[in-house]
C-alpha positions as CSV (number, residue, x, y, z in Angstrom):
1,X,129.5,92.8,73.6
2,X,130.2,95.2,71.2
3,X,133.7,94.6,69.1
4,X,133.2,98.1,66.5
5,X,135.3,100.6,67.1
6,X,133.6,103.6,67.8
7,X,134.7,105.5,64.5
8,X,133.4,102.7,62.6
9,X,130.1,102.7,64.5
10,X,129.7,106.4,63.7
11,X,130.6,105.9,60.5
12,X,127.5,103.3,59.9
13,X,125.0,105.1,62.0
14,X,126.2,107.8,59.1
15,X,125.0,106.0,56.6
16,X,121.5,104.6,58.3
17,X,120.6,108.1,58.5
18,X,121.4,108.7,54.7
19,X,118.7,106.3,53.9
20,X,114.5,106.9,53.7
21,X,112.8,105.5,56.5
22,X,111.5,103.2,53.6
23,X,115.1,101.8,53.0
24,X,115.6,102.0,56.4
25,X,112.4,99.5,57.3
26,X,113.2,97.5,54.2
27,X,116.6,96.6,55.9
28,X,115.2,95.8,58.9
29,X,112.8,93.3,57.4
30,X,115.3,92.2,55.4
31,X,117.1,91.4,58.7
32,X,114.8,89.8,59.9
33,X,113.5,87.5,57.3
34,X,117.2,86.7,57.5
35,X,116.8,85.8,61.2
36,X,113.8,83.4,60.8
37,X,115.9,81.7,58.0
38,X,119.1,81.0,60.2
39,X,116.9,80.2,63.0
40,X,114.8,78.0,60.7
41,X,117.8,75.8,59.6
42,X,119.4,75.6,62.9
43,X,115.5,73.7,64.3
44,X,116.1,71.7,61.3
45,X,119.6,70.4,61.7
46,X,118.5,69.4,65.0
47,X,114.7,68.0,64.1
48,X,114.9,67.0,60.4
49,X,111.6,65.5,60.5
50,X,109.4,68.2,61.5
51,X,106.2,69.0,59.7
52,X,105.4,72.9,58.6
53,X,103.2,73.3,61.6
54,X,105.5,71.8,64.4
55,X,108.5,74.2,62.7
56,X,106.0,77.2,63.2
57,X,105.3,76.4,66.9
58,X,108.9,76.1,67.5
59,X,109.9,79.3,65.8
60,X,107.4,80.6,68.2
61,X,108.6,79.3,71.5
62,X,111.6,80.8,70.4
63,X,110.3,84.2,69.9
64,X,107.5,84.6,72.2
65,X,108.1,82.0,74.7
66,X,109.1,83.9,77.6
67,X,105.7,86.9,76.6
68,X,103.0,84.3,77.3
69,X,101.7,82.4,79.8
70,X,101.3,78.8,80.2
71,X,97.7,78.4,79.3
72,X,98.1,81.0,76.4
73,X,101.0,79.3,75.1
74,X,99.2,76.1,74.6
75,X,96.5,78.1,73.1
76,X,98.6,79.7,70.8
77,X,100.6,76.2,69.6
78,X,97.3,74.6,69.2
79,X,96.1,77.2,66.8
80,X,99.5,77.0,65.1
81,X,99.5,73.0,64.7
82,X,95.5,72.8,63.5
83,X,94.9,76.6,62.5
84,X,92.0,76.7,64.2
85,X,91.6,78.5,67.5
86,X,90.2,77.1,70.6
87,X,87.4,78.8,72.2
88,X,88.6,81.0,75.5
89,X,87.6,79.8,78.4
C-alpha cells in the first residue's frame, strides 16, 4: 500500500539524497533500533513474564524464522537461551 502522494514522495527521496551516506545509515539504524523496540513491547504485552533470553529467541523467530531450517532453528534458539552453541552434527 502506499498512501504518499507522489510529489510528496519526491519531495522526501529529495531530501535522503541531501544527506551523507553516514546520516543516511544513521537513520536507517535509527529505524531499526526503533523497530526492535515496538516489536519488543508488543512480545511483552502479550508474554509479560518472559526472561531476557526467551524475549531474544522470540525477536528472532520473528526476524529469521522463515531463513532457517528446522534443525538450524533449534540450533540457533538454544544458543540464544544458554549462549553456548551446540556442537554441529
Amino acid at each position: 500500500m502506499n498512501d504518499t502522494p507522489r510529489d510528496i514522495e519526491l519531495r522526501m527521496l529529495a531530501l535522503f539524497a541531501e544527506r551523507t551516506p553516514e546520516e543516511r545509515v544513521r537513520m536507517a539504524c535509527g529505524m531499526f533500533d526503533a523497530g526492535i523496540a515496538l516489536m519488543k513491547a508488543g512480545i511483552l504485552d502479550k508474554q509479560p513474564d518472559l526472561t531476557e533470553s526467551q524475549l531474544r529467541v522470540e525477536i528472532f523467530r520473528r526476524l529469521y524464522g522463515d531463513c532457517f531450517s528446522t534443525k538450524e532453528m533449534e540450533r540457533i534458539e538454544l544458543f540464544l537461551s544458554n549462549g553456548r552453541p551446540e556442537p554441529a552434527s
